[in-house]
ROKEPA-329597 format. One line per 10 residues: number of its first residue (from 1); their letters; for each residue y, z, x of C-alpha. Coordinates in nm, 4 decimals, m for minus. Each point is the difference from the previous one (the first is absolute). Layout:
N
NUM	A	Y/Z/X | ...
//
This chain:
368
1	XXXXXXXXXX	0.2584/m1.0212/m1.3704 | m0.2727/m0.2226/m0.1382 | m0.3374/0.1509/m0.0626 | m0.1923/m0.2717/m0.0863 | m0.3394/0.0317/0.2107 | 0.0117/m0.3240/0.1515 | m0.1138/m0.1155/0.3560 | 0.1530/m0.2717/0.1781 | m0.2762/m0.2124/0.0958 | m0.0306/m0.0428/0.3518
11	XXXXXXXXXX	m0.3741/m0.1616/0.0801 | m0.0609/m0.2748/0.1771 | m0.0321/m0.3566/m0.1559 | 0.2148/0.1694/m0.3355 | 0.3445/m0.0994/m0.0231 | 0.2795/0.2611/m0.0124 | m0.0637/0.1249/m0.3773 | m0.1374/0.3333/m0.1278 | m0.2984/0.2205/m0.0722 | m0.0683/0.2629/m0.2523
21	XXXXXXXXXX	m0.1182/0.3131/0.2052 | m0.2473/0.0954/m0.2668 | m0.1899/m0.3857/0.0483 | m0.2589/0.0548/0.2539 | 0.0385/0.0832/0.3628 | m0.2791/m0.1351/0.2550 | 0.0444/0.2256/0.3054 | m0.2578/m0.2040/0.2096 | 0.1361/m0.3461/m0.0746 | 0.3293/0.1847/0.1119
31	XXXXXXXXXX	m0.1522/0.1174/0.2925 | m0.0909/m0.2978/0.0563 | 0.2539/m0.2525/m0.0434 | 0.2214/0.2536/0.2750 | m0.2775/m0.1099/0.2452 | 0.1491/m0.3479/m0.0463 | 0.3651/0.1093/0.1091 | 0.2250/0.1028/0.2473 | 0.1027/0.3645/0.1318 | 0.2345/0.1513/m0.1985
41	XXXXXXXXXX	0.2840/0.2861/0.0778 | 0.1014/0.2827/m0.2163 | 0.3560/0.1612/m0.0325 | m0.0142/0.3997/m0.0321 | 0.2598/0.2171/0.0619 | m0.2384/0.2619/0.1014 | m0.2084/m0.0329/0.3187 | m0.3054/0.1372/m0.1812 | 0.0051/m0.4247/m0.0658 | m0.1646/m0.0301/0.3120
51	XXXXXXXXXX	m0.3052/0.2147/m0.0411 | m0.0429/m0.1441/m0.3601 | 0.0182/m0.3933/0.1116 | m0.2522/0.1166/0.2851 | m0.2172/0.1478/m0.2965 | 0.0241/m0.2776/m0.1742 | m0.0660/m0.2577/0.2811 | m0.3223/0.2102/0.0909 | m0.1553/0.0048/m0.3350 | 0.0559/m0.3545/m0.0636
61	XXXXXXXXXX	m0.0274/m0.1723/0.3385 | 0.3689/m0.1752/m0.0906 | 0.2685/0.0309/0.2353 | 0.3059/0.2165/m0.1199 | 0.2738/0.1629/0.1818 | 0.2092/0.2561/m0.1914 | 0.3953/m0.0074/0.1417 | 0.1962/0.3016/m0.0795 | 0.3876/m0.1252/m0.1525 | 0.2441/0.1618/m0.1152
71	XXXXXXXXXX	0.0679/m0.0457/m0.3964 | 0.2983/m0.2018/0.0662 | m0.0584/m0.1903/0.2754 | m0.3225/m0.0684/m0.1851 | 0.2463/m0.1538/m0.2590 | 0.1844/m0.2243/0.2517 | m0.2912/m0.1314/0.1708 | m0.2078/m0.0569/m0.3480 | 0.2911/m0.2219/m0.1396 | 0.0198/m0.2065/0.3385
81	XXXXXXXXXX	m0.3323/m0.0748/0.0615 | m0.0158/m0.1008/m0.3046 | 0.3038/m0.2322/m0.0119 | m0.1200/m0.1765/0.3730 | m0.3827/m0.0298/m0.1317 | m0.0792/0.2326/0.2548 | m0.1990/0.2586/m0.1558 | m0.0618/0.2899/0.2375 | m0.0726/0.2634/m0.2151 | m0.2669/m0.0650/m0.2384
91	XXXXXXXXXX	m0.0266/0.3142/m0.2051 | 0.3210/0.2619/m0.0580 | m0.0304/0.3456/m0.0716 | 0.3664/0.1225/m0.1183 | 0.1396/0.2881/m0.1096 | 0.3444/m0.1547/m0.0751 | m0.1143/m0.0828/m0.3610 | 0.3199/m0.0701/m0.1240 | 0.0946/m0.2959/0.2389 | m0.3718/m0.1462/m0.0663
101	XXXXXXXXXX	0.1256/m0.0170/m0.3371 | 0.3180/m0.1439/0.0603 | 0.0208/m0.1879/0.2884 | m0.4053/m0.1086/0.1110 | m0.1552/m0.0586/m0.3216 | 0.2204/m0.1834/m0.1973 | 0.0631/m0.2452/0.2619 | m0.3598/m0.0434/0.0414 | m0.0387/0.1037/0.3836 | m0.2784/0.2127/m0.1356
111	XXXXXXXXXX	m0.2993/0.0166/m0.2089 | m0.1311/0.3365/m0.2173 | m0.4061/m0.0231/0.0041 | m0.2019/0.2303/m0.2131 | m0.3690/0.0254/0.0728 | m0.1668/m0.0677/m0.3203 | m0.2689/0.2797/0.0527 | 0.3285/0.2380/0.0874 | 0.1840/m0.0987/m0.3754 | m0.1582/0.3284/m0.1921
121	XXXXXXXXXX	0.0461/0.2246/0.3233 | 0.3522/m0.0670/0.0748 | 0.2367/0.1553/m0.2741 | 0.2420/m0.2725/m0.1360 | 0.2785/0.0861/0.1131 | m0.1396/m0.0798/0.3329 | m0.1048/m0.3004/m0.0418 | 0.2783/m0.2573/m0.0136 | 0.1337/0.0092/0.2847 | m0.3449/0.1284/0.1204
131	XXXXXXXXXX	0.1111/0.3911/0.1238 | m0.2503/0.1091/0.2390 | 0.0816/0.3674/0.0654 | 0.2624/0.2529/m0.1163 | 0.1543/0.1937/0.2938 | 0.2098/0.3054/m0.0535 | 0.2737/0.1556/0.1587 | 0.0064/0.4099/m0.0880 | 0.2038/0.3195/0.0699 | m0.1729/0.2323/0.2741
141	XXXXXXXXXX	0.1245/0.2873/0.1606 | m0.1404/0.2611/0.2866 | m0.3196/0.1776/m0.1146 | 0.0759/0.2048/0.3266 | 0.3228/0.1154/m0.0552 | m0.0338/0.0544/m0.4162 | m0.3365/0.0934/m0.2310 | 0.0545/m0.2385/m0.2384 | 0.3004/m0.2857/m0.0198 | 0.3553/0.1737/m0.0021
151	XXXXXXXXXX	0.1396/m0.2010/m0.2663 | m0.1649/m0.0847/m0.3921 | 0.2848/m0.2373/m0.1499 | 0.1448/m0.2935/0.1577 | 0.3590/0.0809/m0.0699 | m0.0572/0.3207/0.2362 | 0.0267/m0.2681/0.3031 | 0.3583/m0.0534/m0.0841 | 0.1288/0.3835/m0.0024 | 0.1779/0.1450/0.2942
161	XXXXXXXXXX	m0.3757/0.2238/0.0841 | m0.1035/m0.3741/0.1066 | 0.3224/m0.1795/0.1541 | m0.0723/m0.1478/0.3353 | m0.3902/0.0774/m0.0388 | m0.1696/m0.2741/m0.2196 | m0.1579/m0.2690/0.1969 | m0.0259/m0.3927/m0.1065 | m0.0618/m0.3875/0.1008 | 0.3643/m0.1333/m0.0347
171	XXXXXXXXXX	0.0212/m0.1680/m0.2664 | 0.2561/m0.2370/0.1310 | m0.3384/m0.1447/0.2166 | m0.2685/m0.0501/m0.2256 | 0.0069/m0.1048/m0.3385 | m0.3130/0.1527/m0.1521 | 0.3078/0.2815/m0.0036 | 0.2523/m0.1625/m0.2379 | m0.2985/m0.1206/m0.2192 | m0.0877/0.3429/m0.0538
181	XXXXXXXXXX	0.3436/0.1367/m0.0883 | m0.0027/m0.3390/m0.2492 | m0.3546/0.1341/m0.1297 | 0.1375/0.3447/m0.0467 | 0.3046/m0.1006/m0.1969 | m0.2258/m0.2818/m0.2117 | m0.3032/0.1996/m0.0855 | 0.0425/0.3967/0.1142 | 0.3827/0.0503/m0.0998 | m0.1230/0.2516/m0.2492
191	XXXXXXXXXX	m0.2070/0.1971/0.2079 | 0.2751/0.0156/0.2447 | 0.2079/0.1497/m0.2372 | m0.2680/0.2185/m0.1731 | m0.0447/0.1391/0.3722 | 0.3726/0.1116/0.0468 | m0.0016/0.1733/m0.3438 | m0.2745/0.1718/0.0888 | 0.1426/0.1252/0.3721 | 0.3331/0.0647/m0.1681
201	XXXXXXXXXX	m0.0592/0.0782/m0.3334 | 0.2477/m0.2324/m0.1313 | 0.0080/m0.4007/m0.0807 | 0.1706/m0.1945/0.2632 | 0.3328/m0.1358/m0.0439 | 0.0887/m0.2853/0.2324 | 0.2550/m0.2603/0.0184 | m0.2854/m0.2133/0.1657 | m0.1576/m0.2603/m0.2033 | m0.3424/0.1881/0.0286
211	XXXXXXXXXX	m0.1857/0.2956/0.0804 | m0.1644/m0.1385/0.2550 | 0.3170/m0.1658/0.1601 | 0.1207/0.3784/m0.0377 | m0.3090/0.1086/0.2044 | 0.0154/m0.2100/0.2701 | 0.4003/0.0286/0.0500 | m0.0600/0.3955/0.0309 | m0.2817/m0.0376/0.2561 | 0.2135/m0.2759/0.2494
221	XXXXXXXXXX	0.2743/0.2391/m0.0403 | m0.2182/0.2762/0.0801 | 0.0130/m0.1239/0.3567 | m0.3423/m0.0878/0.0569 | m0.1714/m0.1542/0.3244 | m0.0346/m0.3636/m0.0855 | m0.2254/m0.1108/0.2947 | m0.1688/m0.3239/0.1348 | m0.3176/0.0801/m0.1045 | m0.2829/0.1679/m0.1478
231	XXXXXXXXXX	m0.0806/0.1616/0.4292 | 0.3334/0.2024/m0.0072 | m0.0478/0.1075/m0.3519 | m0.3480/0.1211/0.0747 | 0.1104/0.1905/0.3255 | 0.3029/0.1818/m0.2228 | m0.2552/0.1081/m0.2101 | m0.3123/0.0851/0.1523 | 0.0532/0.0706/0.3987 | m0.1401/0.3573/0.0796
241	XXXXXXXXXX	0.1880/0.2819/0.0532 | 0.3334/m0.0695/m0.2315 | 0.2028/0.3043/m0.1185 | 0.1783/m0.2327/m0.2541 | m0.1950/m0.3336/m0.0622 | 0.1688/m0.2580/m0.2033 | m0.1547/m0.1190/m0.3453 | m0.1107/m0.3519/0.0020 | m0.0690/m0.3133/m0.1793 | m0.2753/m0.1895/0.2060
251	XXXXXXXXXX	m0.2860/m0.2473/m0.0152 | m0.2752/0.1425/m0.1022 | m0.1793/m0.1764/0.3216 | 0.1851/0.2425/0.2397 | m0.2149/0.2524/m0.1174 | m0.2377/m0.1146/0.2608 | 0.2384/0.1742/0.2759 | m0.1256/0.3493/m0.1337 | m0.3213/m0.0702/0.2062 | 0.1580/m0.2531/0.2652
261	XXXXXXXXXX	0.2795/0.2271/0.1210 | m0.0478/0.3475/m0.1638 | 0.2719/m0.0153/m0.2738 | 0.0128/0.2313/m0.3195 | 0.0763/m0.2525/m0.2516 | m0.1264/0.0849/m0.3319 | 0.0949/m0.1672/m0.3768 | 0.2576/0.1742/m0.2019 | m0.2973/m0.0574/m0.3104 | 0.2065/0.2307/m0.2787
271	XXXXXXXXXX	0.3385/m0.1960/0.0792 | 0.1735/m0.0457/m0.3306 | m0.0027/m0.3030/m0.1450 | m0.1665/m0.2154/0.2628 | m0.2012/0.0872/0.3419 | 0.0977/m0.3355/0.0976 | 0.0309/m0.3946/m0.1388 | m0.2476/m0.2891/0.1101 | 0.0553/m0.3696/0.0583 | m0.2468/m0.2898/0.0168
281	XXXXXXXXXX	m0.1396/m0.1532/0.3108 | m0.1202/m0.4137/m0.1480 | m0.2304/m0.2364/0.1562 | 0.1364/m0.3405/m0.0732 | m0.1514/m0.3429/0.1840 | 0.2518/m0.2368/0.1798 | 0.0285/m0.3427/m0.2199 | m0.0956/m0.1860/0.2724 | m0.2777/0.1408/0.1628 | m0.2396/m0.2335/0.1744
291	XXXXXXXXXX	m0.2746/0.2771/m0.0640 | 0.0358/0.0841/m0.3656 | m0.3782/0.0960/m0.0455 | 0.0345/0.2294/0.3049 | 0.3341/0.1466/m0.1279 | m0.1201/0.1012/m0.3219 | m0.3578/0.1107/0.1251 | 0.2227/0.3014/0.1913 | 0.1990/0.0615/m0.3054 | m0.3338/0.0793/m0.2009
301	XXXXXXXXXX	m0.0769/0.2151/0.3278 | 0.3342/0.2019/0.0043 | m0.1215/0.0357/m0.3789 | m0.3192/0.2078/0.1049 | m0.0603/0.3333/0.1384 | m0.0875/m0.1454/0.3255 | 0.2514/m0.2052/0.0502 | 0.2969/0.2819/m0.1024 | m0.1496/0.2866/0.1708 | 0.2124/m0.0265/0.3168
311	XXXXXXXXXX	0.2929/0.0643/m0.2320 | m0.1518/0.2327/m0.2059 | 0.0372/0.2685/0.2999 | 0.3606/m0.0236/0.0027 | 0.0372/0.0507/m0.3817 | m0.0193/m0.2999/m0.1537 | m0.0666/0.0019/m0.3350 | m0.2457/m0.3413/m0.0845 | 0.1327/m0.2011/m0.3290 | m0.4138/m0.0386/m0.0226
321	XXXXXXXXXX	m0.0964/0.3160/m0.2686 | m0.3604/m0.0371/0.1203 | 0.1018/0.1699/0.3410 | 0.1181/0.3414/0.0578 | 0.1839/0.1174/0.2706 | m0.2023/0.2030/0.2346 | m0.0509/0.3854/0.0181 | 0.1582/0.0194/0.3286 | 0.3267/m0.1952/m0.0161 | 0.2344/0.1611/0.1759
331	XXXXXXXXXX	0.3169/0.1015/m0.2627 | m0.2425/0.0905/m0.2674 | 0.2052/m0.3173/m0.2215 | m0.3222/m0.0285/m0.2319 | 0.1002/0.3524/m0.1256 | 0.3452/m0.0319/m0.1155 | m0.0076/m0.4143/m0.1116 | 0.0950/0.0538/m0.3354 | 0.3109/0.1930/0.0947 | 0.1768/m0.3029/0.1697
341	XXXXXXXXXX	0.1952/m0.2214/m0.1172 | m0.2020/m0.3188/m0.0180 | 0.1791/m0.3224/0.0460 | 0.0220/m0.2568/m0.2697 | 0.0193/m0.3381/0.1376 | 0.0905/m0.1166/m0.3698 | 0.3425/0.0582/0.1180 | m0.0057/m0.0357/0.3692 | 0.2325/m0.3281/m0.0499 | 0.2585/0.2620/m0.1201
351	XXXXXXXXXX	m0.0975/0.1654/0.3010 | 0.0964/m0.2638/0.2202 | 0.3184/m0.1079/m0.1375 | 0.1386/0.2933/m0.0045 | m0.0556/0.1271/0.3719 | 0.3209/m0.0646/0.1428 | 0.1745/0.2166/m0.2917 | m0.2175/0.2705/0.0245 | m0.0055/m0.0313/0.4073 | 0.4309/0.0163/m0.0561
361	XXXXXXXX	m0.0425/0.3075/m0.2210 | m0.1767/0.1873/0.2931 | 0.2235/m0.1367/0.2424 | 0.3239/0.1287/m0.1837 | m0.1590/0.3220/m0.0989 | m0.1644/0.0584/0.3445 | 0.1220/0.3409/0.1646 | m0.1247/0.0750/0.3678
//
């Protein structure tokens, strides 16, 4: 992926060229040439969207709306509007990383924008495409039923202890899934099989073509329950009053349910190699905004601690290194972030090409 910190330019009266982030950046005159311009929508796939366009709407007087969309049906209705000049979503914020790389960005349906008082904040790796968060999917189990988590290696979820009793999104329906198993076998295969010598006590021998392939073929034979959703996931894990709770791999954001409906769920913090993996949530402008002032005046927002907050309480981790996450978020993520597995976006092309193989490797090795 190209890390060069550059910012499409996007202001009015400047033809479609570029801007170095570090040059200047004139918040007022930004401010002020959005005053000039038309509402504007914004594509979330969270419905925290709506609280943070109504933020944004209230501290600027500019009219916003924030429209939750799924990732991929952000993806279809990005490329259309686009191709029919009918822009209807000025601003996306998408977690599917890998098809903004392949499929939005090189065709030119959208724009990446870096503030340029956000270019020594923003690590870069972030910054091209523009990342605004990292969000994090972890293991969890039942602090009711067990006094700390129940298992401390990864390849204990594919013995028989666990068959039938680990709990995940199917990975068949979302591919933030398959990128991970790609990110495993591209930049964790090691630990993986570090992890199994050190549950075993012997190296792993495999006719697969990785450690990580090995991993992931013992766990979909382990018949686990591949589910919807992160809801079902959260409820196999953390309802009240289980005997035998299943282990789970979750967003981080369902954490949240522990007060909302009284469930147990707690991290499994000492798991062996990883707690859990992260992927990248961008903020990208649509090529053919009529509001491009407006549009990149609530990127710089999403930027700030203001403007993130709403997402910050359901574990959110802001690209931003200015801004911590608060005291009181829910899962506690702040505390175990360096034991994910961050995502690398320098290979997240790889990622995408290679979904439908990994997505037939699950499929094949799948065991209900």
């Amino acid at each position: 992926m190209m890390r060069v910190l550059l910012a499409t330019s996007l202001l009015a009266g400047v033809s479609a060229g570029s801007l170095r982030a570090e040059e200047a950046f004139d918040l007022d005159a930004l401010v002020a040439a959005a005053k000039q311009e038309k509402p504007i929508n914004i594509y979330d796939s969270t419905g925290k969207i709506v609280e943070m366009a109504e933020n944004f709407s209230n501290k600027y007087g500019l009219k916003v709306t924030g429209m939750k969309v799924s990732a991929n049906s952000q993806l279809e209705m990005i490329i259309r509007e686009s191709q029919s000049s009918n822009v209807q979503g000025d601003v996306v914020l998408i977690t599917d990383a890998p098809a903004a790389l392949a499929q939005l960005l090189p065709e030119g349906f959208v724009e990446n924008y870096l503030p340029g008082d956000m270019a020594s904040k923003i690590p870069e790796e972030f910054q091209d495409p523009l990342a605004i968060s990292t969000n994090a999917n972890v293991w969890a189990y039942n602090t009711e039923a067990y006094d700390k988590c129940p298992v401390s290696n990864i390849w204990e979820l594919t013995e028989t202890k666990w068959k039938g009793k680990v709990a995940l999104v199917d990975p068949l329906t979302k591919g933030t899934y398959t990128d991970w198993f790609n990110q495993l076998e591209t930049h964790g295969n090691d630990k993986v099989a570090a992890a199994y010598k050190a549950h075993f006590g012997k190296d792993l021998e495999t006719s697969e073509k990785s450690a990580a392939a090995a991993w992931i073929k013992a766990l979909a034979q382990n018949a686990p329950l591949a589910t919807d959703g992160d809801d079902p996931v959260a409820e196999a894990v953390g309802a009240a009053g289980q005997k035998e709770p299943f282990i789970g791999l979750l967003s981080s954001a369902k954490f949240r349910d522990n007060g909302d409906k009284g469930y147990k769920l707690g991290v499994c913090a000492d798991l062996d190699p990883w707690v859990g993996w992260t992927y990248i949530k961008l903020g990208l402008i649509a090529s053919k905004t009529k509001s491009p002032n407006t549009a990149k005046l609530f990127v710089h927002y999403i930027l700030t601690e203001e403007g993130i907050t709403p997402q910050m309480k359901d574990g959110k981790i802001p690209t931003n290194t200015d801004i911590k996450v608060p005291d009181d978020e829910p899962s506690g993520l702040a505390k175990v972030a360096d034991k994910l597995l961050g995502y690398r976006s320098a290979t997240g092309l790889d990622d995408f090409d290679r979904r439908e193989e990994w997505q037939d490797f699950w499929r094949v090795n799948y065991k209900k």
